[in-house]
ZATIDREN-599491 format. One line per 5 residues: number of its first residue (from 1); their letters; for each residue x, y, z of N, C-alpha, C. Coordinates in steps of 0.02 Angstrom, whole numbers, plus 50000, padded with zeros to 5 digits. Example, Ala and Ser with C-alpha at 12.3 -4.5 7.8 and 13.67 -1.06 7.14 Angstrom:
residues 2
1	AS	50660:49716:50390:50615:49775:50390:50660:49835:50390 | 50642:49888:50354:50684:49947:50357:50645:50002:50394
This chain:
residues 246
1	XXXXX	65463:55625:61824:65441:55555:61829:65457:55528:61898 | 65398:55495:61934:65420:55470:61997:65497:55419:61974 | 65513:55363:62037:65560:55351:62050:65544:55306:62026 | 65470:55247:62047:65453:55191:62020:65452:55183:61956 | 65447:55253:61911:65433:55269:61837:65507:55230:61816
6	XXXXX	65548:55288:61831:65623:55272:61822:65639:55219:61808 | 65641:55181:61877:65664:55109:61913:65613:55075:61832 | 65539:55081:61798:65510:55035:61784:65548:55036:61710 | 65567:55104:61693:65598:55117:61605:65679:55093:61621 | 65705:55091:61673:65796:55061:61660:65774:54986:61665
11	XXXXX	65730:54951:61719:65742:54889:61704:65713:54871:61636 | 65653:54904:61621:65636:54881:61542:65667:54871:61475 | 65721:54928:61489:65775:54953:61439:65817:54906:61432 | 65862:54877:61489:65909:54851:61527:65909:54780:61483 | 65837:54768:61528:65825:54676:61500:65821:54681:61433
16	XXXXX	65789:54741:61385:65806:54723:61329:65879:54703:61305 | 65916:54724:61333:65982:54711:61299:65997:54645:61339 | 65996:54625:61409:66040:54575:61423:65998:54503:61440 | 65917:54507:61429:65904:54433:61468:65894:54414:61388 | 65888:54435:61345:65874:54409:61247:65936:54354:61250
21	XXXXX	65992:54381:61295:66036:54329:61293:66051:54267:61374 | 66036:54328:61434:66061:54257:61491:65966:54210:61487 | 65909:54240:61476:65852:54216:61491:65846:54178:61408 | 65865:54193:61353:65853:54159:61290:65913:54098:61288 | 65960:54102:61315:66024:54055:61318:65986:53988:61354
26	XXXXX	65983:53944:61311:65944:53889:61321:66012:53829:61381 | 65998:53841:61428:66055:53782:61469:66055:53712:61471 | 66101:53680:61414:66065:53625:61404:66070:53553:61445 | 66049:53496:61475:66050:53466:61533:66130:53421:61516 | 66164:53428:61472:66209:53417:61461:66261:53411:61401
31	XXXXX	66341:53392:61403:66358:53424:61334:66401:53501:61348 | 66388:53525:61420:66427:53581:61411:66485:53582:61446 | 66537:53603:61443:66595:53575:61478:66599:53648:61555 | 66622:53600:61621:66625:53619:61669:66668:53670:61689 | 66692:53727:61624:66755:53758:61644:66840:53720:61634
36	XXXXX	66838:53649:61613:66887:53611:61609:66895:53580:61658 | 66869:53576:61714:66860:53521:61779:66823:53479:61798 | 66842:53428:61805:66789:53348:61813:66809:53347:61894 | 66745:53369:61942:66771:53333:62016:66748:53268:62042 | 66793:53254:62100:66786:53200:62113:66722:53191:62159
41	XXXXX	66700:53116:62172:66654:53088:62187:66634:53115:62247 | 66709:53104:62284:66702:53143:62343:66707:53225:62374 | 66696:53255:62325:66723:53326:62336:66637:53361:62325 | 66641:53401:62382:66560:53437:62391:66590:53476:62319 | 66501:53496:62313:66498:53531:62252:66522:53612:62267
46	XXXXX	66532:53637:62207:66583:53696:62219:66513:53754:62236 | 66535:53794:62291:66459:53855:62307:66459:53892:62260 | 66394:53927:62255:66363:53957:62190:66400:54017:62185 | 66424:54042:62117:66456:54084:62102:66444:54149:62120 | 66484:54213:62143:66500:54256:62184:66503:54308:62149
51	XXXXX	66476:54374:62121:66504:54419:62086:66550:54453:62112 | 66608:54470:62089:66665:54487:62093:66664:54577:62156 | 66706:54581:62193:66717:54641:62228:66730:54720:62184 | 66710:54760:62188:66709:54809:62153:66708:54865:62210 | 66752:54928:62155:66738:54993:62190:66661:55026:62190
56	XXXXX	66616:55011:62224:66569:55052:62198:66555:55124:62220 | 66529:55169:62174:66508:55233:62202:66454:55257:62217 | 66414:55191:62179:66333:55216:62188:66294:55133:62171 | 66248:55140:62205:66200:55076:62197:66134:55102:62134 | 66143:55085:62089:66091:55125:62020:66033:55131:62043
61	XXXXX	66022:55055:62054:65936:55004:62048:65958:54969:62112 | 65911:54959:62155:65893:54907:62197:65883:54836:62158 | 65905:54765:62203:65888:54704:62160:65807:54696:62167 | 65802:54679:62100:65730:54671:62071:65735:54600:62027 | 65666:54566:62045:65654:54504:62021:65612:54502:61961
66	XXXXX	65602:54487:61894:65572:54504:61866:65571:54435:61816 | 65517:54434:61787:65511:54380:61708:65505:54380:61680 | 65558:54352:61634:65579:54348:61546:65562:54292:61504 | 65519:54298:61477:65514:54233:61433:65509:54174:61459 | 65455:54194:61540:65444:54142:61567:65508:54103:61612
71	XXXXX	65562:54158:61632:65607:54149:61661:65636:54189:61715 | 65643:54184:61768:65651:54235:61840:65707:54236:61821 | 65729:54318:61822:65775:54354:61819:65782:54399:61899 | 65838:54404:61898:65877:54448:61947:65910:54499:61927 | 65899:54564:61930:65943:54618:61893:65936:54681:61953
76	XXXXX	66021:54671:61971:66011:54729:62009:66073:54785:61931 | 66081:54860:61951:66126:54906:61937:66190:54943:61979 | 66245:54942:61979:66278:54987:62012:66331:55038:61954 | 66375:55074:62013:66400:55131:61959:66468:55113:62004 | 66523:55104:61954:66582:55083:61982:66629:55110:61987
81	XXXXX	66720:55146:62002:66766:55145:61987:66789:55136:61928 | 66806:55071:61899:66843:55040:61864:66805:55041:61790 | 66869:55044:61739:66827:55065:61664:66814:55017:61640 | 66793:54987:61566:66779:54940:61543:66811:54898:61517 | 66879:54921:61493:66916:54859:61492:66946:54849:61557
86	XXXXX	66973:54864:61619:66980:54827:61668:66930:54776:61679 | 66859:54779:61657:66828:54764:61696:66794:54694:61651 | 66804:54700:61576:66780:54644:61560:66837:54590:61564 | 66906:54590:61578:66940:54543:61612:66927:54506:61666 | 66901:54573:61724:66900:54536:61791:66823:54500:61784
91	XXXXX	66777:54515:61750:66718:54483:61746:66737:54396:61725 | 66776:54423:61673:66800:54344:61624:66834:54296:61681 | 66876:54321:61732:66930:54301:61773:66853:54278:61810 | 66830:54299:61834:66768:54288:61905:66739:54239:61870 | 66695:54221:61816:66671:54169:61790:66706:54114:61791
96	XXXXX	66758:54118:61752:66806:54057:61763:66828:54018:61821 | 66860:54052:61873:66879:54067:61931:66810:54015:61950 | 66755:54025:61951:66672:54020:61994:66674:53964:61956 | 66713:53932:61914:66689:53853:61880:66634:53868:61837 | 66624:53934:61819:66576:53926:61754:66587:53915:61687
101	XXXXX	66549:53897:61624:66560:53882:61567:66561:53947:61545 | 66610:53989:61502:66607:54066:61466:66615:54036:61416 | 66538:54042:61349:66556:54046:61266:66621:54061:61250 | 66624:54047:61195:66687:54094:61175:66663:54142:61138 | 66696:54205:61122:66688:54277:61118:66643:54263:61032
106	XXXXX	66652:54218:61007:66616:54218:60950:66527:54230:60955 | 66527:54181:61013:66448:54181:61049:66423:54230:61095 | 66473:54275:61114:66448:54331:61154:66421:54384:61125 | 66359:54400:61153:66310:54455:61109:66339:54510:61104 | 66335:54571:61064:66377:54631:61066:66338:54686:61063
111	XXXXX	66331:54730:61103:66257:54791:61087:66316:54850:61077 | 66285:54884:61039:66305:54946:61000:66318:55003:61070 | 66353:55062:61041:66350:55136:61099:66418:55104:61138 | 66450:55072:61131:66522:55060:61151:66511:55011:61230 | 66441:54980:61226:66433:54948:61286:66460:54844:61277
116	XXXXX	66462:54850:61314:66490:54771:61315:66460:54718:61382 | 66430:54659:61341:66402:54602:61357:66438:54543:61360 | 66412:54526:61448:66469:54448:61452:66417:54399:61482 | 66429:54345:61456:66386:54292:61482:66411:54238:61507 | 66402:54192:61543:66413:54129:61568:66356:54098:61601
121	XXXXX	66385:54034:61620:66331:53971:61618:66357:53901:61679 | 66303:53919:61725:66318:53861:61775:66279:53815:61752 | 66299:53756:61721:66254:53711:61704:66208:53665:61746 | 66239:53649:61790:66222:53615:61854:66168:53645:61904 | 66171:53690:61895:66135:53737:61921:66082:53773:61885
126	XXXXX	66076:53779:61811:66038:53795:61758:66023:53870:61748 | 66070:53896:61776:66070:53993:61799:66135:54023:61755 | 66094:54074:61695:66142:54100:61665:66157:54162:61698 | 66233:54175:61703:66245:54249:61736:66262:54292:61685 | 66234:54355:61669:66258:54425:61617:66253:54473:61659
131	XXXXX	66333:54517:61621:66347:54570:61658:66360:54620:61585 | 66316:54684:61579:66316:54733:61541:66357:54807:61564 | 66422:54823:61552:66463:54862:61540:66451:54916:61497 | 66434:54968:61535:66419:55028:61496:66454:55087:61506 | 66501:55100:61484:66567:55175:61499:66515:55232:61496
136	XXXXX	66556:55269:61559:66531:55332:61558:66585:55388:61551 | 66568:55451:61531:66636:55484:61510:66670:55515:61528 | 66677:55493:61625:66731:55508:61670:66776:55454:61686 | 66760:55395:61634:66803:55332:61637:66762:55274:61701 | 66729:55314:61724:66699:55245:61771:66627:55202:61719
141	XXXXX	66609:55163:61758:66563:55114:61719:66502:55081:61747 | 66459:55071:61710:66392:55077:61753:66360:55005:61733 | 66357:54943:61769:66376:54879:61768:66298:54892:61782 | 66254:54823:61747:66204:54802:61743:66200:54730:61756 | 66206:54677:61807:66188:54599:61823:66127:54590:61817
146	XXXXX	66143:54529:61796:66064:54495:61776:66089:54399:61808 | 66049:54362:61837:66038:54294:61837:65978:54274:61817 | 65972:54233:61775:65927:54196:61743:65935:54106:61741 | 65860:54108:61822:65863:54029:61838:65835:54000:61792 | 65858:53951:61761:65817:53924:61680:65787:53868:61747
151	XXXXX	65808:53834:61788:65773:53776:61842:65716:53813:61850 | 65697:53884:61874:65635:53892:61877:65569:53911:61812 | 65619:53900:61763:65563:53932:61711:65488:53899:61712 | 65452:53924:61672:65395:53911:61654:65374:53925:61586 | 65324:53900:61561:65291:53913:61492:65297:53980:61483
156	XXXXX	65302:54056:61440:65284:54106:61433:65218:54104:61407 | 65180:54173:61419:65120:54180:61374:65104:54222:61328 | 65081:54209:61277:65083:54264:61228:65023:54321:61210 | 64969:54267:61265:64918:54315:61282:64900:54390:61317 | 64878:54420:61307:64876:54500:61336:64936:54547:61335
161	XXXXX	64972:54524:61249:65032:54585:61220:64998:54669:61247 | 65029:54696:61269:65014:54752:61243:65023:54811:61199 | 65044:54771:61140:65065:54795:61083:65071:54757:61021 | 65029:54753:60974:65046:54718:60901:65091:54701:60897 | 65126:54640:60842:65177:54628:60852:65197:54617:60750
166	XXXXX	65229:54650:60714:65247:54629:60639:65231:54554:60627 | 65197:54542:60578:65200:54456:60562:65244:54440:60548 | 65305:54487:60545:65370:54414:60533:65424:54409:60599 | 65398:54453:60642:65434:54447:60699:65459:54385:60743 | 65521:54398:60733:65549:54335:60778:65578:54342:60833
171	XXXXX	65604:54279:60882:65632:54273:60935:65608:54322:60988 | 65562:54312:60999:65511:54370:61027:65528:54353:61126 | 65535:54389:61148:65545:54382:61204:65497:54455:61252 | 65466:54421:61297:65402:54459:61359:65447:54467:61422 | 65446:54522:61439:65467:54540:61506:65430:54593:61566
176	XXXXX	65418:54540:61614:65366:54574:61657:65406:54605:61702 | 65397:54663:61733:65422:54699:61788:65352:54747:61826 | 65365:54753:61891:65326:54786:61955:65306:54849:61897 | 65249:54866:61873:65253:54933:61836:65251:54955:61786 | 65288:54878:61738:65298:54906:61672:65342:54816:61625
181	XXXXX	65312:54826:61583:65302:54771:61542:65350:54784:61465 | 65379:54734:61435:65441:54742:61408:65432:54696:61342 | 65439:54708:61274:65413:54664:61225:65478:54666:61154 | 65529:54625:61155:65580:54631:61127:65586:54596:61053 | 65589:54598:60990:65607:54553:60954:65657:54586:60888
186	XXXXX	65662:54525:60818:65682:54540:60773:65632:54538:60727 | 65655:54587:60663:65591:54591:60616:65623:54600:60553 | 65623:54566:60497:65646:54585:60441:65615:54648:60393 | 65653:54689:60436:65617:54762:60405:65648:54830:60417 | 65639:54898:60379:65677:54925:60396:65654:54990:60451
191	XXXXX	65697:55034:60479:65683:55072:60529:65625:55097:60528 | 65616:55151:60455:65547:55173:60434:65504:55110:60432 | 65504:55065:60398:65456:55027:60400:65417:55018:60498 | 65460:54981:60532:65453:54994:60605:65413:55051:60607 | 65422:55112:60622:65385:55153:60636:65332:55181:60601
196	XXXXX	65329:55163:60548:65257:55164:60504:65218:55120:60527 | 65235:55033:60559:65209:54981:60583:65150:55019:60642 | 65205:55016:60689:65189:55080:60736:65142:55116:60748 | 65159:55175:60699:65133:55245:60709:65048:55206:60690 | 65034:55171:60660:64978:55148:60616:64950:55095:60676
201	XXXXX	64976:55066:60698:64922:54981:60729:64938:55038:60795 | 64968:55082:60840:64950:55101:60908:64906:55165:60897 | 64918:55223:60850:64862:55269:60858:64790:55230:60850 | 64769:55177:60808:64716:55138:60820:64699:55128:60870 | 64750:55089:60893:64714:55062:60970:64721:55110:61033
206	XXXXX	64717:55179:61009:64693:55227:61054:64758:55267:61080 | 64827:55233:61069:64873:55291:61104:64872:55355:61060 | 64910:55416:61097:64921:55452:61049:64996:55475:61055 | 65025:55464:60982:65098:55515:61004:65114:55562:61020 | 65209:55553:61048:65222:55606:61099:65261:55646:61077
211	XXXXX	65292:55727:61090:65328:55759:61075:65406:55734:61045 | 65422:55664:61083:65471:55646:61070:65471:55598:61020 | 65514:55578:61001:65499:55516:60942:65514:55454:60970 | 65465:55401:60946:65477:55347:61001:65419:55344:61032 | 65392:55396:61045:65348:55401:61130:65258:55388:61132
216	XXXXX	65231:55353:61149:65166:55358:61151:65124:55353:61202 | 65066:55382:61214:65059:55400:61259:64959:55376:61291 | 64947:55387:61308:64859:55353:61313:64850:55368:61411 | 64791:55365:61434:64766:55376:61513:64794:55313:61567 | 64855:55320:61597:64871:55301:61642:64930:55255:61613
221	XXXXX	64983:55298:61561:65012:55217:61525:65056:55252:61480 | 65125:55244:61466:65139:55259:61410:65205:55222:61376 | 65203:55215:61318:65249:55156:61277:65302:55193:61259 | 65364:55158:61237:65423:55197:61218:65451:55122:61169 | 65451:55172:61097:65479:55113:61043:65560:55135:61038
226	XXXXX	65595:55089:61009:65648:55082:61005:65689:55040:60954 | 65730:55046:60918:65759:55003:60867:65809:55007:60839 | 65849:54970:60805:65932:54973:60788:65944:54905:60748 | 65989:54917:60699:66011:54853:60667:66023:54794:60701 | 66014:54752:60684:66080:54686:60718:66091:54667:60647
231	XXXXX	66148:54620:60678:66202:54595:60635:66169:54554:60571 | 66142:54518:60568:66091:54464:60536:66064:54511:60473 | 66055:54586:60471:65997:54622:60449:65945:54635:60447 | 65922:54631:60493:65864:54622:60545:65858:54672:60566 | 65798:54694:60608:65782:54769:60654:65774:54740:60695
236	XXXXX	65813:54759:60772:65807:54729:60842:65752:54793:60864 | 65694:54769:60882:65658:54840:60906:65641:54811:61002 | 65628:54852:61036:65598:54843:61082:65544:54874:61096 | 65499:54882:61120:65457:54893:61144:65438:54917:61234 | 65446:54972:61289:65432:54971:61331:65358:55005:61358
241	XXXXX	65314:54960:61400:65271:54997:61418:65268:55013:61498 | 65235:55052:61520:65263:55102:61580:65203:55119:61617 | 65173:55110:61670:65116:55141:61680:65133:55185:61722 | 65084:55239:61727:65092:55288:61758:65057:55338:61800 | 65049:55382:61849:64980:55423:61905:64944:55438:61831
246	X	64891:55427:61864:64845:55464:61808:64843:55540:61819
């Protein structure tokens, strides 16, 4: 697979797990507390928050701009030193530290495979920051950032899916990227069901499946399904599509 391929299936992957929460995290114009600090009248406003210094060993992904649910996202990747619990401290410490609002851990999203999701919230600024922690099994960790300016959003559209969507599907979230297009939700249903959904409304509309499971495939294009419990009982599925040389 070229490089652009790559670059188009990690950010597709990626945002599934982390803009459902910094691009769906609604910032609200007020009501949220400033970190515990009220400044004064006269004191410039504090500069926009800084992601924290790190060992890095490798740059994953180049930063890429992309839109979620009608929301510009920023998501670059790197590959770090430091393991995952060092690191969801110093993340927690850097938010705070930056005067941002951090949920408390009750509200922080949690994705399965031993990876870990942190979020915070400049209100003032209307830009949620998530950072996705993913261990690798030489102890270093392969950090995924995302900013999501809610100031610049816009309407999403629900026109030109490229993929059916279950009628009971909820919290549906669209993510456009250079290449490849990203279609995330919940569905009260179970795994098989999902892929019977599937296998049935895309061989129709012309793909055909691939050796792998998951995989489908059609002239210049190919989809990759995906799915897993969440907590609720629900099927979190995603959806990535990918185009590709003919």
């Amino acid at each position: 697979m070229s490089r652009a391929g790559v670059r188009g299936r990690v950010a597709g992957g990626v945002l599934a797990l982390m803009v459902t929460l910094s691009a769906g995290a609604r910032v609200p114009d007020a009501g949220v507390p400033d970190a515990g600090v009220v400044p004064d009248a006269g004191v410039a406003e504090a500069p926009r928050f800084a992601w924290p210094r790190l060992q890095v060993i490798a740059h994953v992904e180049s930063s890429d701009i992309v839109e979620a649910g009608g929301i510009p996202v920023a998501l670059r990747a790197v590959h770090v030193k430091e393991n995952v619990r060092e690191l969801v401290q110093r993340f927690a410490d850097a938010f705070r530290d930056g005067g941002l609002y951090v949920p408390p851990g009750k509200e922080q999203a949690q994705y399965a495979n031993n990876a870990v999701m942190l979020t915070a919230l400049d209100p003032k600024r209307r830009i949620t920051y998530t950072v996705v922690m993913m261990p690798q099994q030489d102890g270093t960790t392969t950090l995924y950032l995302g900013e999501a300016n809610h100031a610049l959003a816009r309407p999403p559209e629900a026109a030109g899916d490229f993929a059916p969507l279950p009628p009971q599907a909820n919290g549906v979230l669209r993510v456009n990227a250079e290449g490849s297009r990203t279609l995330s939700f919940q569905v009260p249903l179970t795994g098989p069901q999902v892929e019977a959904f599937y296998d049935d409304a895309l061989v129709k509309a012309g793909w055909k499946r691939g050796d792998e499971a998951g995989l489908y495939s059609r002239t210049g294009a190919e989809l990759r399904l995906t799915h897993q419990p969440t907590k609720d009982g629900q099927r979190g599925v995603v959806l990535i599509y990918q185009q590709r040389a003919r």
